[in-house]
Short mmCIF file of the C-alpha atoms (twelve columns), coordinates in Angstrom:
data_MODEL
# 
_entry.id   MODEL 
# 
loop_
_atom_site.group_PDB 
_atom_site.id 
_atom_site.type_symbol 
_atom_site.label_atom_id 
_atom_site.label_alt_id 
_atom_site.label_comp_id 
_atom_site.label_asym_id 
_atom_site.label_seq_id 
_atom_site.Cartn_x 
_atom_site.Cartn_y 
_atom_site.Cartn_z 
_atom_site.pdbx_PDB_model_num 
ATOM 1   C CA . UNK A 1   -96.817  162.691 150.426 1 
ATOM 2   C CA . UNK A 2   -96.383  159.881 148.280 1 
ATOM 3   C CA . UNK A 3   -94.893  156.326 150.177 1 
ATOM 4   C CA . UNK A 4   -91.344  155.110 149.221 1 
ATOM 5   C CA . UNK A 5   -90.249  152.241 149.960 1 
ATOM 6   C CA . UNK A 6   -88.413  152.596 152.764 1 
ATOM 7   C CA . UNK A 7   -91.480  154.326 154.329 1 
ATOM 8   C CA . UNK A 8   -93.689  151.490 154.091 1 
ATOM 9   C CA . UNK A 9   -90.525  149.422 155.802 1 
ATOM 10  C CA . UNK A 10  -90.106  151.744 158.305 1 
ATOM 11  C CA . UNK A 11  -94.251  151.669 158.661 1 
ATOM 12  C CA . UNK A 12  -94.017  148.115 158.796 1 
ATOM 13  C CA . UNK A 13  -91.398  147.916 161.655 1 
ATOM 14  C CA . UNK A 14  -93.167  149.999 163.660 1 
ATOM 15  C CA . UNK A 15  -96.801  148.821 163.969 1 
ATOM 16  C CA . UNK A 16  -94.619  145.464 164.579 1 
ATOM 17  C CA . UNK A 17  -93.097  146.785 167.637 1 
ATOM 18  C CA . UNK A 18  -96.525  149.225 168.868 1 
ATOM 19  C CA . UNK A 19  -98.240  145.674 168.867 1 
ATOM 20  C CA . UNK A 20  -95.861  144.009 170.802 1 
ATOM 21  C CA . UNK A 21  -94.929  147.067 173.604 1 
ATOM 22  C CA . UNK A 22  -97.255  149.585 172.897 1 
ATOM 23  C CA . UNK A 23  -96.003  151.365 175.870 1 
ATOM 24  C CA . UNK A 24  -92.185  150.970 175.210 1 
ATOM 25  C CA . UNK A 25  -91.713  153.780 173.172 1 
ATOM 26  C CA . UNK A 26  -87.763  153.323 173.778 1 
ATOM 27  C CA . UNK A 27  -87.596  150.117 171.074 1 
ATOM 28  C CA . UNK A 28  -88.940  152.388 168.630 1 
ATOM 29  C CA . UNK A 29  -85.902  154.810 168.737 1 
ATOM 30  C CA . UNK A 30  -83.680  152.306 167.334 1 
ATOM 31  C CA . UNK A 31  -84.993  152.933 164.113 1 
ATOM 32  C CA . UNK A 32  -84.959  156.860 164.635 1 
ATOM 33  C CA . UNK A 33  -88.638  156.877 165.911 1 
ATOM 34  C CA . UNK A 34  -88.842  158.702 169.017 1 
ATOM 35  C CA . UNK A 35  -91.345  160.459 170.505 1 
ATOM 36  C CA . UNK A 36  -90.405  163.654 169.162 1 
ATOM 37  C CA . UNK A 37  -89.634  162.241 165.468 1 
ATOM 38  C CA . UNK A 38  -92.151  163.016 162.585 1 
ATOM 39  C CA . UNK A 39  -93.515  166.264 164.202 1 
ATOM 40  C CA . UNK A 40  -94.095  169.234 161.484 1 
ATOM 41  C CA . UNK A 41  -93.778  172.933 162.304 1 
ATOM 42  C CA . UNK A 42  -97.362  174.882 162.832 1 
ATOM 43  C CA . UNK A 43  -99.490  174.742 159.527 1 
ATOM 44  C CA . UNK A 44  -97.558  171.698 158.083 1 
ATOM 45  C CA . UNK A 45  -99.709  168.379 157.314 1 
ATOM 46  C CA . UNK A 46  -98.720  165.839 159.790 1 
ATOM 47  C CA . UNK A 47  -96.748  163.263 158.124 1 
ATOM 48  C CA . UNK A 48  -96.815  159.634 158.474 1 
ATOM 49  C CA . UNK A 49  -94.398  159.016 161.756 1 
ATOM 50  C CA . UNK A 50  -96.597  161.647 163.264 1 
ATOM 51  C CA . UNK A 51  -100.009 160.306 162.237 1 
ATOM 52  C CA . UNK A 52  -98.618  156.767 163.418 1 
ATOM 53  C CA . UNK A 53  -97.040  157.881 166.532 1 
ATOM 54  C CA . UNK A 54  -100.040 159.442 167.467 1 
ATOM 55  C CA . UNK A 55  -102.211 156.746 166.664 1 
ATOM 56  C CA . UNK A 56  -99.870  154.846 168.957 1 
ATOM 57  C CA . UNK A 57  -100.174 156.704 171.513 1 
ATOM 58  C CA . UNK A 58  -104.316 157.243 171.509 1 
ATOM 59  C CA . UNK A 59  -104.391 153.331 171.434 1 
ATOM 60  C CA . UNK A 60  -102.006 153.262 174.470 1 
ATOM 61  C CA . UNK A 61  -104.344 156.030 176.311 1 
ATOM 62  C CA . UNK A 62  -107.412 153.821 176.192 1 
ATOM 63  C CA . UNK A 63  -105.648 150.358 177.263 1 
ATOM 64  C CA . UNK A 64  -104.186 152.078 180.177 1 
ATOM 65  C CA . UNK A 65  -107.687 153.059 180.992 1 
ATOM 66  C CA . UNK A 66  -109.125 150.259 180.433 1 
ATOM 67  C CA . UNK A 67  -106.945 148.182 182.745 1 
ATOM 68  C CA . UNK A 68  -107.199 150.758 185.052 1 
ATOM 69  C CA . UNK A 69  -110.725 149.993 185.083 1 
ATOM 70  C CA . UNK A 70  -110.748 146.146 185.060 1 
ATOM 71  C CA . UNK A 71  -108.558 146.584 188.479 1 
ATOM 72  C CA . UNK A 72  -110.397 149.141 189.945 1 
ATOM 73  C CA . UNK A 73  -113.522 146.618 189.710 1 
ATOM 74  C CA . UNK A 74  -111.815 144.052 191.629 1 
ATOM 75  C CA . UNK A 75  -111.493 144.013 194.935 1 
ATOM 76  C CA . UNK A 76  -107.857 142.406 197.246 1 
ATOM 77  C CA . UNK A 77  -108.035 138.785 196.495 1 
ATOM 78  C CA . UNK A 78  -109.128 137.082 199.225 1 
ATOM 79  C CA . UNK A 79  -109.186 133.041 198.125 1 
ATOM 80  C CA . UNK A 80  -108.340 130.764 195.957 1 
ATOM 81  C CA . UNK A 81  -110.374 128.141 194.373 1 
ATOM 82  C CA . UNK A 82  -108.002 125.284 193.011 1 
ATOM 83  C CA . UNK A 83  -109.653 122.198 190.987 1 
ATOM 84  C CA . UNK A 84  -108.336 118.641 191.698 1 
ATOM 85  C CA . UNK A 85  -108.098 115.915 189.155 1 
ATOM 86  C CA . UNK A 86  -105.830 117.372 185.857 1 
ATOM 87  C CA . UNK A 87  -104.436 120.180 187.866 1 
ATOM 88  C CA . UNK A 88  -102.957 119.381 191.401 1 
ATOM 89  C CA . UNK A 89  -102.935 115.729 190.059 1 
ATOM 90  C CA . UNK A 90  -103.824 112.579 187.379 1 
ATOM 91  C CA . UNK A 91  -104.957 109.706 189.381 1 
ATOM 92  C CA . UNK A 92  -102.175 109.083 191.376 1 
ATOM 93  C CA . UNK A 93  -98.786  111.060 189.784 1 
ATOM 94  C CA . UNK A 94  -98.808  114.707 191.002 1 
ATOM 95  C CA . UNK A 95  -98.494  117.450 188.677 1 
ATOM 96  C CA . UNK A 96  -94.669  118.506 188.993 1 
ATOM 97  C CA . UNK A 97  -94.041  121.062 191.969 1 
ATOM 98  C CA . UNK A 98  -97.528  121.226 193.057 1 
ATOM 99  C CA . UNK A 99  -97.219  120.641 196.691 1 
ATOM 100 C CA . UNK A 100 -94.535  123.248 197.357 1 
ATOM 101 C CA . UNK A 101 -96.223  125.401 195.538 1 
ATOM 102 C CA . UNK A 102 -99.401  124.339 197.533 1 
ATOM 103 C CA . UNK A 103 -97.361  125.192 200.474 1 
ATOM 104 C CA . UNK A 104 -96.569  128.881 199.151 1 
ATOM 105 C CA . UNK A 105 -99.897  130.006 198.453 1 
ATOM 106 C CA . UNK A 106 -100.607 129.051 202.256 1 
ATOM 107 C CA . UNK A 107 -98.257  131.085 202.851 1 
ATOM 108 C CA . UNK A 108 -99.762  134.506 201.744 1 
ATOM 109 C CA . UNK A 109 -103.062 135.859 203.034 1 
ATOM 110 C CA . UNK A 110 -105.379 133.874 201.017 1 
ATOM 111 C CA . UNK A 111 -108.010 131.227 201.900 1 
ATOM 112 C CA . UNK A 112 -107.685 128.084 199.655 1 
ATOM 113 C CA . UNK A 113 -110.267 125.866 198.379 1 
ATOM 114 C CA . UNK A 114 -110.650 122.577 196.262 1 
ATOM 115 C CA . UNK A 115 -113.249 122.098 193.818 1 
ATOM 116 C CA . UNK A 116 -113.778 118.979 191.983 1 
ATOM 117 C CA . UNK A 117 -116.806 117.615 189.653 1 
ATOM 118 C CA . UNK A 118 -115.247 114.307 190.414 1 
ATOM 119 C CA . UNK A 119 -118.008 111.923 191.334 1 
ATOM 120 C CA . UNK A 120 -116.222 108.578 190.674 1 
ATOM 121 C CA . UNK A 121 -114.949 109.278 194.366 1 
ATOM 122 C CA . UNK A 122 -116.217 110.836 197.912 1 
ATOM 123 C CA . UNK A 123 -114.608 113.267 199.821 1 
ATOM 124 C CA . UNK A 124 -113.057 111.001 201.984 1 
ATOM 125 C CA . UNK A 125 -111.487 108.728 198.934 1 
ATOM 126 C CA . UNK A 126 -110.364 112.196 197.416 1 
ATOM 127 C CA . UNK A 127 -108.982 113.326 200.623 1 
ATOM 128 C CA . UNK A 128 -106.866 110.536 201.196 1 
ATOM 129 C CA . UNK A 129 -105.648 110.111 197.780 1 
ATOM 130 C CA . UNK A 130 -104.284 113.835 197.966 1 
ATOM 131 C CA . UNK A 131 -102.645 113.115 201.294 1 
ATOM 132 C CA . UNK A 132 -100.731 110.280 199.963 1 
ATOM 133 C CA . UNK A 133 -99.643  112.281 197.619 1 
ATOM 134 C CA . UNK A 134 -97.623  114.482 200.024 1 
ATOM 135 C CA . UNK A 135 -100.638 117.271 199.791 1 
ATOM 136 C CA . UNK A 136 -101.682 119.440 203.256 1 
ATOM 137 C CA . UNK A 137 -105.625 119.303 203.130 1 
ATOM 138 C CA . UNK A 138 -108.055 119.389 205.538 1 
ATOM 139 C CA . UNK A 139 -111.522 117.270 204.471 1 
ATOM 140 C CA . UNK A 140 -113.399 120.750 204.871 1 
ATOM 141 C CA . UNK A 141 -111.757 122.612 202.046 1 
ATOM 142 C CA . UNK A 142 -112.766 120.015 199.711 1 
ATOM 143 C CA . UNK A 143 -115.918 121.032 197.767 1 
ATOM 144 C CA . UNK A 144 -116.967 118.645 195.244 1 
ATOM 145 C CA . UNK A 145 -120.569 118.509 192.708 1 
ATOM 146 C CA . UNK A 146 -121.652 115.985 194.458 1 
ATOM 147 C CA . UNK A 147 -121.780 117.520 197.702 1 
ATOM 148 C CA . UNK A 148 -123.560 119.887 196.108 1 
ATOM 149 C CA . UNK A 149 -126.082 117.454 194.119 1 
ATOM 150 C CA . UNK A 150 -126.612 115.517 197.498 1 
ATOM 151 C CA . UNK A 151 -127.869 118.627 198.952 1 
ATOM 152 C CA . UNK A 152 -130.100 119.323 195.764 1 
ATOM 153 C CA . UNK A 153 -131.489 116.247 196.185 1 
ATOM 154 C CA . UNK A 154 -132.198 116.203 200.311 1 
ATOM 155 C CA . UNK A 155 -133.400 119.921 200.130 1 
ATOM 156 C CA . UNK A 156 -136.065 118.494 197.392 1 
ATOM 157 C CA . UNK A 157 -136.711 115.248 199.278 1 
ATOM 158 C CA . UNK A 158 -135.907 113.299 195.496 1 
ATOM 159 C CA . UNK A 159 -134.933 109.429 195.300 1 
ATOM 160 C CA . UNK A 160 -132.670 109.464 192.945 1 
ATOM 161 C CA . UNK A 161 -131.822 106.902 190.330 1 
ATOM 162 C CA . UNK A 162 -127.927 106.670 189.888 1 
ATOM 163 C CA . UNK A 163 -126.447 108.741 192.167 1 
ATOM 164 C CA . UNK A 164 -122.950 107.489 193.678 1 
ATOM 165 C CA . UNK A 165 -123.800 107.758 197.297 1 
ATOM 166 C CA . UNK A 166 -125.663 105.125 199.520 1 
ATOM 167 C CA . UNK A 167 -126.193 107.118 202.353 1 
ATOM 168 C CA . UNK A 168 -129.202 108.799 200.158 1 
ATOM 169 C CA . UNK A 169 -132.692 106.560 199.552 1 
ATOM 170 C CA . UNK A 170 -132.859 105.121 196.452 1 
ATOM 171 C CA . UNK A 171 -135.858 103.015 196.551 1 
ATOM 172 C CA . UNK A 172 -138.900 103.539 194.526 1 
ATOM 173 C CA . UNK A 173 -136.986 106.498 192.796 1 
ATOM 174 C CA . UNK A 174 -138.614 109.689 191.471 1 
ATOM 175 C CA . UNK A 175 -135.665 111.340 189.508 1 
ATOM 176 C CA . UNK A 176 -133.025 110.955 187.988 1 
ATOM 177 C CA . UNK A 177 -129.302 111.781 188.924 1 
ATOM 178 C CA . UNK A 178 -126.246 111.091 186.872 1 
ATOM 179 C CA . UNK A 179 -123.103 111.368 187.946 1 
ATOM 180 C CA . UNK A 180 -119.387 109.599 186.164 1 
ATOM 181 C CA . UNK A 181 -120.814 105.802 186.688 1 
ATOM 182 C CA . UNK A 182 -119.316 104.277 183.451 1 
ATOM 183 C CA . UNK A 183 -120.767 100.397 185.062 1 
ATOM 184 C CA . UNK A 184 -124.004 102.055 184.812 1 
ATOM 185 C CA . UNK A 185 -124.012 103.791 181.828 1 
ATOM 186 C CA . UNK A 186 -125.500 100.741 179.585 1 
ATOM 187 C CA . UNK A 187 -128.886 100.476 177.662 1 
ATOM 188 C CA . UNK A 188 -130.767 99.003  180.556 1 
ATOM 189 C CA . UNK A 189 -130.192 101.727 183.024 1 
ATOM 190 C CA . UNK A 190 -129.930 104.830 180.388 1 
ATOM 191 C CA . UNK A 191 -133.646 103.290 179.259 1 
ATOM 192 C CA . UNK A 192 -134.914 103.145 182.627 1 
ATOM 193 C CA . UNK A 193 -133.572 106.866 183.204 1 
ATOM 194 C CA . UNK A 194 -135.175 108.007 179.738 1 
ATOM 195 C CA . UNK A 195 -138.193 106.533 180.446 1 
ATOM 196 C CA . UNK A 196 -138.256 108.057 184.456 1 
ATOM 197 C CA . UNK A 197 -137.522 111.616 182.606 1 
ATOM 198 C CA . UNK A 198 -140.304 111.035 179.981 1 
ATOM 199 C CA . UNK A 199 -142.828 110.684 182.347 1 
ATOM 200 C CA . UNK A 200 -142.117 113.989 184.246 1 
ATOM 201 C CA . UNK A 201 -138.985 112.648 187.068 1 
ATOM 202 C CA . UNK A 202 -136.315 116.013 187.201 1 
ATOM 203 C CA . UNK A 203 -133.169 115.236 185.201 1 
ATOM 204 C CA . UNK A 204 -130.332 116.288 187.268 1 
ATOM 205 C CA . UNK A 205 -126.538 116.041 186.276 1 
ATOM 206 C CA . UNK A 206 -124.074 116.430 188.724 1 
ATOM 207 C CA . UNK A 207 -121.485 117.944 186.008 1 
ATOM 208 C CA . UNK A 208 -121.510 117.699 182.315 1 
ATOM 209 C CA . UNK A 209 -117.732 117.603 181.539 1 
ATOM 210 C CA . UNK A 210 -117.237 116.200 177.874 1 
ATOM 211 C CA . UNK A 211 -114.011 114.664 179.234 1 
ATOM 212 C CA . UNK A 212 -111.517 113.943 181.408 1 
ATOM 213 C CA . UNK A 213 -107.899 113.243 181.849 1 
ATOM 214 C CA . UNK A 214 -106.576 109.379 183.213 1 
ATOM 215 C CA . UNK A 215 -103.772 108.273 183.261 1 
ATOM 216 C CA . UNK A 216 -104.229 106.206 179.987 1 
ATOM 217 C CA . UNK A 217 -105.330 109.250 178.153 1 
ATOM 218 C CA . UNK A 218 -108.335 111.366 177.708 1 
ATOM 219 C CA . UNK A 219 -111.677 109.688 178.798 1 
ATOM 220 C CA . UNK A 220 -115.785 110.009 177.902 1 
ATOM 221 C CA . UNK A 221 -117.274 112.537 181.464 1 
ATOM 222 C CA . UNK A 222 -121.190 112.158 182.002 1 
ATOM 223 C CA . UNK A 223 -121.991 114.977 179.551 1 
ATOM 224 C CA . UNK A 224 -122.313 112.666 176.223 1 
ATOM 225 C CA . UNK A 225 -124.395 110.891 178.495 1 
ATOM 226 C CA . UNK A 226 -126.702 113.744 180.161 1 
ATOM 227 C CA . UNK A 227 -127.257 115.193 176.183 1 
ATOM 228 C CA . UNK A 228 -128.297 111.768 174.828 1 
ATOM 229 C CA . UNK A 229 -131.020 111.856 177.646 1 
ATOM 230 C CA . UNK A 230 -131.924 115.457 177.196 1 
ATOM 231 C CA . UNK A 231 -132.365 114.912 173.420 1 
ATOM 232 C CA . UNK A 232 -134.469 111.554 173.525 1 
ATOM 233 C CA . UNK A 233 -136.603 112.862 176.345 1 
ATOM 234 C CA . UNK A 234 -136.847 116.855 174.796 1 
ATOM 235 C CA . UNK A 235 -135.971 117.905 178.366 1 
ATOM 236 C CA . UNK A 236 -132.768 120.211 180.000 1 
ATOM 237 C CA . UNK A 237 -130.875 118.701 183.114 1 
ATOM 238 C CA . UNK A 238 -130.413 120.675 186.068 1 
ATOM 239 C CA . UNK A 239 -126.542 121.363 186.296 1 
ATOM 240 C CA . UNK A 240 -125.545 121.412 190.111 1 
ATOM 241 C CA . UNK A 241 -121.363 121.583 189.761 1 
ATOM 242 C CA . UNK A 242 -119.244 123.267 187.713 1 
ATOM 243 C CA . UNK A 243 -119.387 125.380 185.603 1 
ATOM 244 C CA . UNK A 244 -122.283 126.848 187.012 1 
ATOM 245 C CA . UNK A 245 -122.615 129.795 188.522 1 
ATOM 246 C CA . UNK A 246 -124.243 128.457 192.052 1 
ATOM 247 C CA . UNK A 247 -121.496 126.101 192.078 1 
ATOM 248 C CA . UNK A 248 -118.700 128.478 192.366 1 
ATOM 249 C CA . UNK A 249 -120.996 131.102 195.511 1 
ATOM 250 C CA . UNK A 250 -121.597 127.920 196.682 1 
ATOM 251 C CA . UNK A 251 -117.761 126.958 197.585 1 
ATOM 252 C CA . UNK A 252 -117.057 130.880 198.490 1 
ATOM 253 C CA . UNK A 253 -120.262 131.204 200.859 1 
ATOM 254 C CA . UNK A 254 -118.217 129.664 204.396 1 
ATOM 255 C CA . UNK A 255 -114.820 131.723 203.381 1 
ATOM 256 C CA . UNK A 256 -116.719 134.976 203.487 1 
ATOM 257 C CA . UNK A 257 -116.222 136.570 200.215 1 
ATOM 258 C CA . UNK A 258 -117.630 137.720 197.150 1 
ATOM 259 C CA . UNK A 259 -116.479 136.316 193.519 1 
ATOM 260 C CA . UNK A 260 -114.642 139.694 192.964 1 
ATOM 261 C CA . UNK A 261 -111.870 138.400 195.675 1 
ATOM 262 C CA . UNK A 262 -111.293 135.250 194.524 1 
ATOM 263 C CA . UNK A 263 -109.425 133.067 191.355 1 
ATOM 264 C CA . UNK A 264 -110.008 129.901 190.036 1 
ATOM 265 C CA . UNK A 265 -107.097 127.517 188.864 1 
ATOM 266 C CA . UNK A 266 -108.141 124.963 186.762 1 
ATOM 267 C CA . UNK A 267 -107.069 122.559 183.722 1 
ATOM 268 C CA . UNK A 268 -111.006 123.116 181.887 1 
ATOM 269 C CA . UNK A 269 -111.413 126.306 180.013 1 
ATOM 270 C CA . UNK A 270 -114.979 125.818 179.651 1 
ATOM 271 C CA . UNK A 271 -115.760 124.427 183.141 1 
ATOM 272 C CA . UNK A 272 -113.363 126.002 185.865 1 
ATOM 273 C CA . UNK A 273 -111.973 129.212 184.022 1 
ATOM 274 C CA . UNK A 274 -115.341 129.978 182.309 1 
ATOM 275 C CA . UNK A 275 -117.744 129.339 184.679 1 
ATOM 276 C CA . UNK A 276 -115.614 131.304 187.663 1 
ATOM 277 C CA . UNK A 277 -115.105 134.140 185.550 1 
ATOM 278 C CA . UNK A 278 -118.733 134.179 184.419 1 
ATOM 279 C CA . UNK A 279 -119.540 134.372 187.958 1 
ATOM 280 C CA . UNK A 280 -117.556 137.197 188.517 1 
ATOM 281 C CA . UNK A 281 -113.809 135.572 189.432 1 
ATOM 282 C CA . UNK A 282 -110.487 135.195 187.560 1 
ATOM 283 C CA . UNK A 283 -110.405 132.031 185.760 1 
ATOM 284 C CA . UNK A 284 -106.064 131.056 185.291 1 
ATOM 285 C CA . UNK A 285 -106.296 128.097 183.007 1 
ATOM 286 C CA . UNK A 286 -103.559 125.582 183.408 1 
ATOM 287 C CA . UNK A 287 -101.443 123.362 180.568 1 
ATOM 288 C CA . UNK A 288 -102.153 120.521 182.376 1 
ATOM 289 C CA . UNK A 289 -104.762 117.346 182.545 1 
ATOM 290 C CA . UNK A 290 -107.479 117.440 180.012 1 
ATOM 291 C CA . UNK A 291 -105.945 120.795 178.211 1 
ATOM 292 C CA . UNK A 292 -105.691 120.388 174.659 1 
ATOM 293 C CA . UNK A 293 -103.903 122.980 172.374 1 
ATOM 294 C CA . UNK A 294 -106.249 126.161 171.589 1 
ATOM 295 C CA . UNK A 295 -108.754 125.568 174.486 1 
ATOM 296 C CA . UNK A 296 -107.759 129.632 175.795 1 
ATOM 297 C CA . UNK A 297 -109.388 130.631 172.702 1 
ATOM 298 C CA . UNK A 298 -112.740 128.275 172.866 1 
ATOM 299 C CA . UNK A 299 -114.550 131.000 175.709 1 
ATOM 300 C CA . UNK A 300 -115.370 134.510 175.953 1 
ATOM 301 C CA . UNK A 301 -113.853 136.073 177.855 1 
ATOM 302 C CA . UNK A 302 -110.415 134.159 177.434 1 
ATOM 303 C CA . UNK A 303 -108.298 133.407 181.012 1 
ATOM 304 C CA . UNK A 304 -107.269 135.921 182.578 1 
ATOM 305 C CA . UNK A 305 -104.018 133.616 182.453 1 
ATOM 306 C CA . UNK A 306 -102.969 130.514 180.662 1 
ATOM 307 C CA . UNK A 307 -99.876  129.174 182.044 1 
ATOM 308 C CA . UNK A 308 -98.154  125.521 181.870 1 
ATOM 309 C CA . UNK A 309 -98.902  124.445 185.046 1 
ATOM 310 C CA . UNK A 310 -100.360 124.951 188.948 1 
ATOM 311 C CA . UNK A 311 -96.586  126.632 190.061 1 
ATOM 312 C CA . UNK A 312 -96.601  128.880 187.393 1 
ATOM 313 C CA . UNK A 313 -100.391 130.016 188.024 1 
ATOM 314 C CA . UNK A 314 -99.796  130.303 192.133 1 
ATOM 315 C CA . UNK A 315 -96.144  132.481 191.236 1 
ATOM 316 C CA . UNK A 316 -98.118  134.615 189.074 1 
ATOM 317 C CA . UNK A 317 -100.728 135.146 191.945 1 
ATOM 318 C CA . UNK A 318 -98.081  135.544 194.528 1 
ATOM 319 C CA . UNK A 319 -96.198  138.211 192.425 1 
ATOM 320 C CA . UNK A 320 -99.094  140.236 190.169 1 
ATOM 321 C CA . UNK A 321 -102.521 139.861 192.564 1 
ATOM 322 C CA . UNK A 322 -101.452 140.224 196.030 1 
# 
């Protein structure tokens, strides 16, 4: 049958609307596509509506299936892991809404947990800060990279050279730690370090975020930093926060689930959406912080939601995942 036309318009109009609501087969009726248009009588060669329609259809089939099996992996969500700095707040200006949404998703029957990479302040500065900012925490459901670098380094017995805590010996040091410590990130210091690394001291980074959001803009994290020393010294840095995979069990371990119960909110695609859903969670990736236009599409697998902001992310886990 040869194509007129007004076939290949008609064609045209309807792969538009299969793409957009493969399932709504009522928008397609408008143009006299229903589901019982194009269908020849017994012996006749299907014609095009049919051979589209049921093309349609067969691609409809499998993505049913294959959400159905997505879900059925998952078990009831159980907790929510929500990063700090760039998505509950920028230094101190809270994102819009945040704390009554805070206050909803205590609401429902979900643990909640903070997450940070921060190391520019301890828990204690961090917890305060959100608490002035009209934010319900408790100091335990903060869980921040250096928490978890500080028990790296005990559980080793290392003396670090630049890590942000006091309370750990730093004399006569025998690795190196680096944390956000822009005062310390000159020559002097970054030599010592190479030369500590170069002679066999364990290169450990608490986080290796390219960037993060101030208040005056976007700002240099420790990674630049860690991947200078890497290269000069032909070494890899152990990685103790986000977005590792350790990490993310880590702050799940005292709330008694598994990564299959539990979402991530977070303003980093690479660092909080990819490395939770890499260890098994949903990653929702928020418009917010140190987001920049396109970042959805920078990891595989994308979000499982990119929204504009912390609200929007804890309505669409109040409505669609519990």
């Amino acid at each position: 049958m040869a194509f007129t036309l007004y076939s290949l318009i008609q064609t045209a109009i309807l792969c538009t609307n299969a793409v957009a609501v493969l399932h709504e087969e009522r928008f397609l009726s408008k143009f006299g596509w229903g589901v019982d248009q194009g269908v020849g009588g017994f012996g006749d060669d299907p014609g095009v509506k049919a051979q589209i329609l049921t093309l349609i259809r067969s691609v409809r089939t499998v993505m049913r299936g294959e959400q159905v099996s997505i879900m059925a992996g998952r078990r009831a969500l159980k907790a929510v892991l929500i990063d700090l700095s760039g998505t509950l707040h920028i230094e101190d200006t809270a994102v819009p809404g945040a704390q009554d949404a805070l206050n909803r998703l205590r609401q429902a029957s979900v643990d909640v947990k903070f997450v940070t990479n921060t190391t520019k302040e301890s828990k204690r500065s961090l917890l305060e800060r959100l608490q002035r900012l009209d934010f319900h925490v408790q100091e335990k459901e903060i869980f921040t990279s250096l928490s978890a670098a500080r028990s790296l380094v005990e559980r080793k017995q290392l003396r670090p050279l630049l890590l942000l805590e006091d309370s750990i010996d730093t004399s006569e040091p025998n690795a190196v730690v680096i944390g956000l410590s822009p005062d310390h990130f000159n020559y002097q210091t970054l030599d010592q370090a190479f030369r500590m690394v170069l002679e066999g001291a364990p290169l450990i980074a608490i986080h290796k975020a390219r960037y993060y959001k101030r208040a005056d803009g976007l700002a240099l994290g420790p990674g630049p930093f860690v991947a200078g020393l890497e290269f000069a010294a032909d070494c890899r840095a152990t990685v103790v926060g986000k977005p590792e995979k350790r990490f993310f069990t880590q702050a799940l371990s005292d709330l008694g689930c598994s990564p299959t119960e539990a979402v991530m909110i977070g303003d980093d695609a690479r660092d909080d959406v990819g490395g939770a859903q890499n260890a098994g969670m949903l990653g929702i990736l928020v418009r917010t912080g140190k987001y920049r236009e396109g970042d959805e599409d920078k990891i595989n697998p994308p979000p499982h939601l990119t929204c504009d902001s912390f609200p929007e992310a804890v309505a669409h886990i109040l409505k669609k995942l519990l």
